[in-house]
N, C-alpha and C positions, 0 to 999 in steps of 0.2 A: 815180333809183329805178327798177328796174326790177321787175314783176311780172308772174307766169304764173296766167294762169287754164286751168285744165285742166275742159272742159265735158262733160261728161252721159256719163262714161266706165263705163253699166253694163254690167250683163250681157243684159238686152234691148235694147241698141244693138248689142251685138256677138255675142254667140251665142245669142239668147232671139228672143222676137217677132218683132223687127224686125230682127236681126242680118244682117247682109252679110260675106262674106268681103275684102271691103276692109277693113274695120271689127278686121276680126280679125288682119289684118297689122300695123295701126300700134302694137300695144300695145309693145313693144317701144320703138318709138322716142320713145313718149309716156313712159314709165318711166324714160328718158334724161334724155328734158326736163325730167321733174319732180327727177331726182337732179345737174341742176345748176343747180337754185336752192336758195336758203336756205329753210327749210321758214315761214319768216315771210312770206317773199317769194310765196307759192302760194294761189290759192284756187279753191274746187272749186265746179262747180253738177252739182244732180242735179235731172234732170226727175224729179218728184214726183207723181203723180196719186192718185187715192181709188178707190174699188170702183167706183162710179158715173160711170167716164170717158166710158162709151158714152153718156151723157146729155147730156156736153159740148159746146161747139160744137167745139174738137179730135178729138174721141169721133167728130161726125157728117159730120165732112171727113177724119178718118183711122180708120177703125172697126178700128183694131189695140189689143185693152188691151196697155198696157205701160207699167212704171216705179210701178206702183201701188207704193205705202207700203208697209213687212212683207213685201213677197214678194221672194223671190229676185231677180227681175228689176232690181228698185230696186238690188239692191245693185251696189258700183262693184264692177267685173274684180278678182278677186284678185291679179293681179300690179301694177294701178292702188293695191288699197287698200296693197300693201304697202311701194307708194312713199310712198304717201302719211303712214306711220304715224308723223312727227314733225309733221306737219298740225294746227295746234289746231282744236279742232271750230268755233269761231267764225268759221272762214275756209270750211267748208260748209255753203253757200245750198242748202238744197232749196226748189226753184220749181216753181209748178204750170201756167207756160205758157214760151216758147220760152226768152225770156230774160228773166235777174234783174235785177227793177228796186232789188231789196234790194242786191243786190252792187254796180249800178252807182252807188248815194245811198250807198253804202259807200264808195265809191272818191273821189265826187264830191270831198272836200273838198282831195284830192291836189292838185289842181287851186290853189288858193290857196299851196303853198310854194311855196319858192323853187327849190328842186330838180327836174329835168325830170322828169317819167315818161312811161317806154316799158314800154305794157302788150302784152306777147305772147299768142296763144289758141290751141288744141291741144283736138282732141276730134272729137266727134259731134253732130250729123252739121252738116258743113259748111255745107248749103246751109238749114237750120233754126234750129239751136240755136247753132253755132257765128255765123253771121252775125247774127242776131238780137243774143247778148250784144255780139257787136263792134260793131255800129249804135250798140246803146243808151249803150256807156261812151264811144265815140266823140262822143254828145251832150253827155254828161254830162263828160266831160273832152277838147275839143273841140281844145286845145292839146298834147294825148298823144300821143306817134307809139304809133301801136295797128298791131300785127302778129299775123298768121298765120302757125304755120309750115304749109304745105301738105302734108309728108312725114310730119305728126301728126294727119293728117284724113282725114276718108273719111265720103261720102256713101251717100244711097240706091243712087244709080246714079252711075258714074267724071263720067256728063256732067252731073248735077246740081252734084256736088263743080265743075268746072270753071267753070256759071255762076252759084256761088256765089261763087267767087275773082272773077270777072272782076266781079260786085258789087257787091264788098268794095272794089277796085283802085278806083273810080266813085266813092266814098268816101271815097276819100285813107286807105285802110287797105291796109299794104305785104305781100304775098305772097312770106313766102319758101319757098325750096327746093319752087318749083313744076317738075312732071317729074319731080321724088324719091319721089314716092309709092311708099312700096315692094307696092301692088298694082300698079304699071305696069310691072312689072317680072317 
């Protein structure tokens, strides 16, 4: 079994608050990713926050609002949602810190068939959100070859993304198509 999680691909990751023009190159190749899995196969996380982020301890280690609920920002990339629109809504986890502990107790029971799974991850931002959900399913399904594609990521900054990879690698979580980043380019 194999499964894509595609993480935190809004619009304040990528042209809103916190956007990076890294961020704004990979959609293309994450739209790929998503249209060659089976739409069962896919599940989505959206950082989720409330009006009152700046009160948070997130809030007071990152004083950016973004991803609040109802606004613009929250929402995924329009060329994200439009991959996504065979996606049953049960497969997106809105979470309101790095990573879903709902997704990975979702996943956990994969773990008990008989069947391997190789869970892939793509998104935003590498050295946060994306390493964060990889750690966690990683725990939670410790016998899963869990991969990155690297050429569907992109950080705050190119060197963040890179010592978030190098991480991940520390992990026994496999980095592909690193170098490919199409901001390297």
């Amino acid at each position: 079994m194999k499964l894509l999680i595609v993480v935190d691909m809004q619009k304040d990751f990528i042209d809103g608050s916190l956007g990076t023009p890294e961020a704004q190159t990979i959609l293309d190749n994450v739209a790929a990713k998503i249209a060659a899995y089976a739409p069962e196969s896919v599940f989505v996380t959206r950082d989720t926050h409330t009006p009152d982020y700046l009160a948070s301890c997130e809030g007071r280690h990152l004083p950016v609002v973004h991803c609040v609920a109802g606004t613009p920002g929250h929402a995924l990339d329009p060329k994200i949602d439009a991959a996504l629109a065979a996606v049953a809504p049960d497969h997106i986890f809105d979470k309101p810190t790095f990573g879903s502990m709902e997704l990975a107790e979702r996943l956990r029971p994969l773990a008990n068939g008989n069947e391997p799974v190789e869970i892939e991850l793509v998104g935003l931002c590498t050295g946060i959100c994306v390493l964060s959900n990889a750690i966690l399913l990683k725990a939670a399904l410790p016998e899963a070859e869990i991969s990155v594609d690297a050429a569907c990521c992109a950080c705050v900054t190119p060197q963040s993304h890179d010592t978030a990879l190098a991480a991940m690698k520390l992990c026994h979580i496999t980095v592909e198509n690193e170098g490919q980043e199409p901001w390297r380019h």
